[in-house]
C-alpha positions in Angstrom: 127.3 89.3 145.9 123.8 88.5 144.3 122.1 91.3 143.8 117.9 91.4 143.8 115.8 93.4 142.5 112.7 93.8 144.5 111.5 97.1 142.5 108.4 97.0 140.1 109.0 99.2 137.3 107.2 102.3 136.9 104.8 102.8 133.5 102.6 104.7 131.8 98.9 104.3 133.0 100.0 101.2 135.4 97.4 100.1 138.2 96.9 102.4 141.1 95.4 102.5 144.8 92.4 103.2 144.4 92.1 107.2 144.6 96.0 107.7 143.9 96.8 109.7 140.7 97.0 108.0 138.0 100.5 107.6 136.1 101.4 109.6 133.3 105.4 108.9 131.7 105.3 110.7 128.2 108.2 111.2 126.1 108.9 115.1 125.6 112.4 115.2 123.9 113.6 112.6 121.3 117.0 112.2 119.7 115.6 113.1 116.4 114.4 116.3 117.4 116.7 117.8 120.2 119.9 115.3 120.1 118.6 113.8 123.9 115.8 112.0 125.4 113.6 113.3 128.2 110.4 112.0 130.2 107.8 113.7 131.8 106.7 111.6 134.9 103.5 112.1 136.8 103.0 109.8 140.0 101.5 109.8 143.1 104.3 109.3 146.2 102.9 106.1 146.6 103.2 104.6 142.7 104.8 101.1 143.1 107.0 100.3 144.9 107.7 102.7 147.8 108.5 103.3 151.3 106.2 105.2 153.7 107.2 108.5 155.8 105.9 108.5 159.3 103.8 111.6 158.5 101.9 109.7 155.8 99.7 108.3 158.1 100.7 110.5 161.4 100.6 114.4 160.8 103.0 114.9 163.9 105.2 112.0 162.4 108.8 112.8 160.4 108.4 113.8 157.0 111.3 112.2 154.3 113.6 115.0 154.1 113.8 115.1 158.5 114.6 111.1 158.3 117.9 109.9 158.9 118.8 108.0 155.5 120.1 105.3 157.7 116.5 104.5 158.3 116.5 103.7 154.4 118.5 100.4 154.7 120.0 97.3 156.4 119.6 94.0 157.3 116.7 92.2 156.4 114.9 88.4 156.5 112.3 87.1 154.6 110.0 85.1 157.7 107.3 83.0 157.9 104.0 84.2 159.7 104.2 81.4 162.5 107.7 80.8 162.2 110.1 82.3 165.3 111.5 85.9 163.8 114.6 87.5 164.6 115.7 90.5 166.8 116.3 93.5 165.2 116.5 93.2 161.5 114.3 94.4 158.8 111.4 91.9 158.3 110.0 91.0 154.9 107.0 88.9 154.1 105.7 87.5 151.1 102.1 86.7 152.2 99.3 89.1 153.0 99.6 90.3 156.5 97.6 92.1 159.0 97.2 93.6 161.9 96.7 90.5 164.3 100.5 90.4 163.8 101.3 94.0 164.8 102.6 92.9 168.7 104.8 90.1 166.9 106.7 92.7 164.6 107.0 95.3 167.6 108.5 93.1 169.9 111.0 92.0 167.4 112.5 95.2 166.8 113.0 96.0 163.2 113.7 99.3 161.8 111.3 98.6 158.6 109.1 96.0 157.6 108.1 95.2 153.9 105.3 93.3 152.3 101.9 92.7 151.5 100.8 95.1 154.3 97.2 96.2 155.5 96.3 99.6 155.8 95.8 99.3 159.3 99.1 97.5 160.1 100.9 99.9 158.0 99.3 102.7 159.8 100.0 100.9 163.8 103.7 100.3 161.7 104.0 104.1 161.4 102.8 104.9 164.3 105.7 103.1 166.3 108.6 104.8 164.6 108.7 101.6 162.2 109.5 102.5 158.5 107.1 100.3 155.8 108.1 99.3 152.5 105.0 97.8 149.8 104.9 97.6 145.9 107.7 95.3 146.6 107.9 92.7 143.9 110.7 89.1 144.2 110.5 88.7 147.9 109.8 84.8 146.9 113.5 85.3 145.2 114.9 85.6 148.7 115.6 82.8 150.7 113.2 82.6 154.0 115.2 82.4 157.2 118.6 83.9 155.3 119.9 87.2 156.5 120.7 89.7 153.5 121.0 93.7 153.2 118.3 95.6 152.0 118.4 98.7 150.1 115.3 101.0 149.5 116.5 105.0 149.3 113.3 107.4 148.6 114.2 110.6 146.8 114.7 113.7 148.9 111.5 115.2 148.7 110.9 118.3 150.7 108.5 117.6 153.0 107.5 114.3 151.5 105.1 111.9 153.2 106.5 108.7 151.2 108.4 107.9 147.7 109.0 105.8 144.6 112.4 103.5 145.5 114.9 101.2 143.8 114.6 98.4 146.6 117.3 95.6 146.3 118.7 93.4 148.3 122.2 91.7 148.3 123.0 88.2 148.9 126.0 86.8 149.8 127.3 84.3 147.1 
């Protein structure tokens, strides 16, 4: 297996949406001092890359800790915008995509969809029960049209309306 890693790492002061609390990752324990290292982190639930709870955008929708973890992986495809996409499997895109393409990802059935996404797809993505992955960084790593399975676990976070993940994907050799 190939493993990819489609996670951007997390640093101190790093970009931000606009809004979204900044990052602070300080050092608070050093070797010298205490024989063990130890960070302080200080992120928003929607630093880099991260997946989306269907209560961030829908107050009646499922918060992380009420989500089946199987939701949190699977197959997956990079596609092309105009290209034919498959039934069923997690969808991955490596341009910019909108809403004018909300119909195409419903009726294909995947259980999340990564990307590039607007806020307004993401939200309609949400809305329909379908888990949304962005921050995601290598998708052009991937071969388009190739079927490989995607990992992206958020931390158990009690009532938690989205998290920071380790997203890879696997490939077979």
């Amino acid at each position: 297996m190939k493993v990819i890693d489609l996670s951007a790492p997390l640093y101190d002061a790093m970009p931000v949406y606009p809004g979204d609390p900044a990052v602070s990752i300080e050092v608070v324990h050093t070797y010298e001092e205490k024989s063990w290292e130890l960070r302080q982190l200080s992120l928003g639930s929607h630093t880099g890359t991260h997946v989306d709870a269907f209560s961030h955008m829908h107050p009646e929708g499922s918060r992380l800790d009420e989500m089946d973890l199987t939701r949190f992986f699977g197959s997956g495809m990079v596609v092309d915008l105009d290209a034919e996409w498959p039934s069923g499997l997690g969808l991955f895109f490596t341009e910019e995509i909108g809403r004018a393409y909300f119909d195409k990802i419903v009726d294909s059935g995947p259980g999340f969809v990564g990307g590039e996404l607007s806020v307004e797809l993401e939200r309609a993505l949400l809305g329909q029960g379908i888990v949304t992955y962005t921050g995601l960084v290598n998708l052009d790593c991937l071969p388009r049209g190739s079927v490989f399975s995607f990992f992206g676990l958020p931390l158990n976070i009690k009532g938690g309306d989205g998290s920071p993940v380790r997203a890879v994907a696997l490939l077979k050799e």
